[in-house]
KEKE-3310 file (N, C-alpha, C; in steps of 0.2 Angstrom, whole numbers, plus 5000, padded with zeros to 4 digits):
npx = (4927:4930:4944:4951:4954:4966:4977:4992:4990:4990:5006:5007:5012:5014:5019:5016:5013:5002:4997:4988:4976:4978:4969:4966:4968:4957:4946:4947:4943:4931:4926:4925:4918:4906:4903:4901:4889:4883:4881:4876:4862:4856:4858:4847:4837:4832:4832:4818:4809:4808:4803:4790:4785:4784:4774:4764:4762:4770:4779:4798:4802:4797:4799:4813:4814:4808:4814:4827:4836:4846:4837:4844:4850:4840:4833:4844:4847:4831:4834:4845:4841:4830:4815:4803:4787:4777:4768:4751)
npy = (5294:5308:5311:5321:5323:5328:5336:5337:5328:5317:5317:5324:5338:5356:5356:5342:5327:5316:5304:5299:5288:5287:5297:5287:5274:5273:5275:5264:5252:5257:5258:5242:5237:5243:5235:5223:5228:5228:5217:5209:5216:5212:5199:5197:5205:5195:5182:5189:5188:5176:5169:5177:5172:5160:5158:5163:5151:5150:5138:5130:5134:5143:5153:5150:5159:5169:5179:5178:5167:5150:5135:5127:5135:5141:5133:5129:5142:5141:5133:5133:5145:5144:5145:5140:5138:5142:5132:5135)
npz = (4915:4905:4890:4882:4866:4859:4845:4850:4860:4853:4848:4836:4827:4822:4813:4808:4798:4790:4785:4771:4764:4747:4733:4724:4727:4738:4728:4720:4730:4734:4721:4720:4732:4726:4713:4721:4727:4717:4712:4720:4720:4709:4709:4721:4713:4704:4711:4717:4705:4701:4708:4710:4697:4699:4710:4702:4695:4684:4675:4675:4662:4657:4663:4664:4650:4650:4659:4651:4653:4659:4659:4669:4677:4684:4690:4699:4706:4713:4721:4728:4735:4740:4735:4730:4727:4741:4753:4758)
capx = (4930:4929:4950:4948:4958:4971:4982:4998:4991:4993:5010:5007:5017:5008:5022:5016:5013:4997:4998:4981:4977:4977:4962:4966:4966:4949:4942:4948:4941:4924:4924:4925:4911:4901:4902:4898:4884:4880:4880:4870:4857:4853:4854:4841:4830:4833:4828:4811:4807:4807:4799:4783:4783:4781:4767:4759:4760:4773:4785:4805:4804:4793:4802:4820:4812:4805:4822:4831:4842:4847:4834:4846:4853:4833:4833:4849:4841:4827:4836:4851:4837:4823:4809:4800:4781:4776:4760:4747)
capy = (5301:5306:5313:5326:5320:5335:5335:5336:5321:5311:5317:5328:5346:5359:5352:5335:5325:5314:5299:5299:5285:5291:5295:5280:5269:5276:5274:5256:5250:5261:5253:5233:5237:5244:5232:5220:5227:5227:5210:5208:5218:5208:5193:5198:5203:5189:5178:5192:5188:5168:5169:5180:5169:5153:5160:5164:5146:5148:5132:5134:5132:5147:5158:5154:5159:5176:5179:5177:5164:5144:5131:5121:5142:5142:5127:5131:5148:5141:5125:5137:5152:5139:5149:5135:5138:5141:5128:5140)
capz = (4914:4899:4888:4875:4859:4853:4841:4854:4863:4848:4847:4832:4829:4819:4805:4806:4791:4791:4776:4771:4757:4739:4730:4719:4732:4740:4724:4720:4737:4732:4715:4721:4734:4721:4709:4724:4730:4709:4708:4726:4719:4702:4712:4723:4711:4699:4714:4717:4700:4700:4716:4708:4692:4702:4711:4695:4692:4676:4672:4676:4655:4656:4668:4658:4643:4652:4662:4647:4656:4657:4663:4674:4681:4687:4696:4702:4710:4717:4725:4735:4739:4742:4731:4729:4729:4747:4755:4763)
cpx = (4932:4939:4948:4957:4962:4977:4991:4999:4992:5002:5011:5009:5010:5013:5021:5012:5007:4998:4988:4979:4972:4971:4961:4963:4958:4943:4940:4943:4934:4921:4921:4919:4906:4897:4899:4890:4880:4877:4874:4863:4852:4852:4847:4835:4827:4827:4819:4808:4803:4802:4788:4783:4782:4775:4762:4758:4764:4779:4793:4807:4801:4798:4812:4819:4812:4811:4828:4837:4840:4841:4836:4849:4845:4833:4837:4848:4838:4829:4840:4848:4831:4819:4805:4793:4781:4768:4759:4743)
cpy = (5301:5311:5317:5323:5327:5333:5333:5328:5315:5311:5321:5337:5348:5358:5346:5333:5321:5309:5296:5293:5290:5292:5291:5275:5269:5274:5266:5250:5252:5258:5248:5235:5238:5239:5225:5219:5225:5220:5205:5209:5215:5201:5194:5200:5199:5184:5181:5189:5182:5167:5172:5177:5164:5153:5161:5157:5145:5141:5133:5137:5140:5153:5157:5157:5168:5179:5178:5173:5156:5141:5126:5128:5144:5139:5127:5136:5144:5137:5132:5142:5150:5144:5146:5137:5138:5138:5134:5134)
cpz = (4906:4894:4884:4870:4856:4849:4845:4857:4858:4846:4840:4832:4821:4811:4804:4800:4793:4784:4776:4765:4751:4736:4725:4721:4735:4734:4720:4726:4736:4727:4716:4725:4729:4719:4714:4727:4722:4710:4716:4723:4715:4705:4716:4721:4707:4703:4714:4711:4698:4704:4712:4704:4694:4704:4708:4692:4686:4678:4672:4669:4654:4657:4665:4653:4646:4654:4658:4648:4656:4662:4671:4681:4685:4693:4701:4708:4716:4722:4730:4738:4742:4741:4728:4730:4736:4748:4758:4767)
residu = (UNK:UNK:UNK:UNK:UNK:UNK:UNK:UNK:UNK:UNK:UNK:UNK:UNK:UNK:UNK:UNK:UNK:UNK:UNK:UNK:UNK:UNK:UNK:UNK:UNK:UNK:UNK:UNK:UNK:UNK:UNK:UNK:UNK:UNK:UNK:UNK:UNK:UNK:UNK:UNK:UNK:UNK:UNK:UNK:UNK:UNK:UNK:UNK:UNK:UNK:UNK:UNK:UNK:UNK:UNK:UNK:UNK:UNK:UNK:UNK:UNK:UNK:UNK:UNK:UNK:UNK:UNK:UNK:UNK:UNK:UNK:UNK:UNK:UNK:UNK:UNK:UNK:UNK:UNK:UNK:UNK:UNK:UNK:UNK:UNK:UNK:UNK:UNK)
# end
């Protein structure tokens, strides 16, 4: 059986007050995801990138070079995403 939801059955009058969070707040919480999924995004392509440079046979010394990033931050990558050349 299905209830229908009204305003009284919540105990709500047509004076009642409703605390909504802030638009601060909302915006705060909206932000930090953002910036999360930001930083998702750039690792995920980062790793894409490694991934299609090895395939191509380039060198980690290569693929730092191209990636404008540390030799040891390569290796790093590919060890914890395991992006290793794939055998066929």
């Amino acid at each position: 059986m299905i209830f229908p939801v009204t305003a009284s059955s919540l105990g709500l009058t047509q004076n009642s007050q409703v605390n909504w969070p802030s638009a601060a707040h909302v915006e705060e919480g909206t932000g930090s995801a953002r910036e999360e999924g930001r930083k998702q995004g750039t690792l995920q392509k980062t790793c894409a990138l490694i991934r299609k440079k090895l395939e191509k046979g380039k060198t980690i010394s290569e693929i730092a070079d191209d990636l404008e990033d540390t030799e040891e931050n390569i290796v790093h990558l590919i060890k914890e995403f395991h992006l290793g050349r794939k055998e066929s």
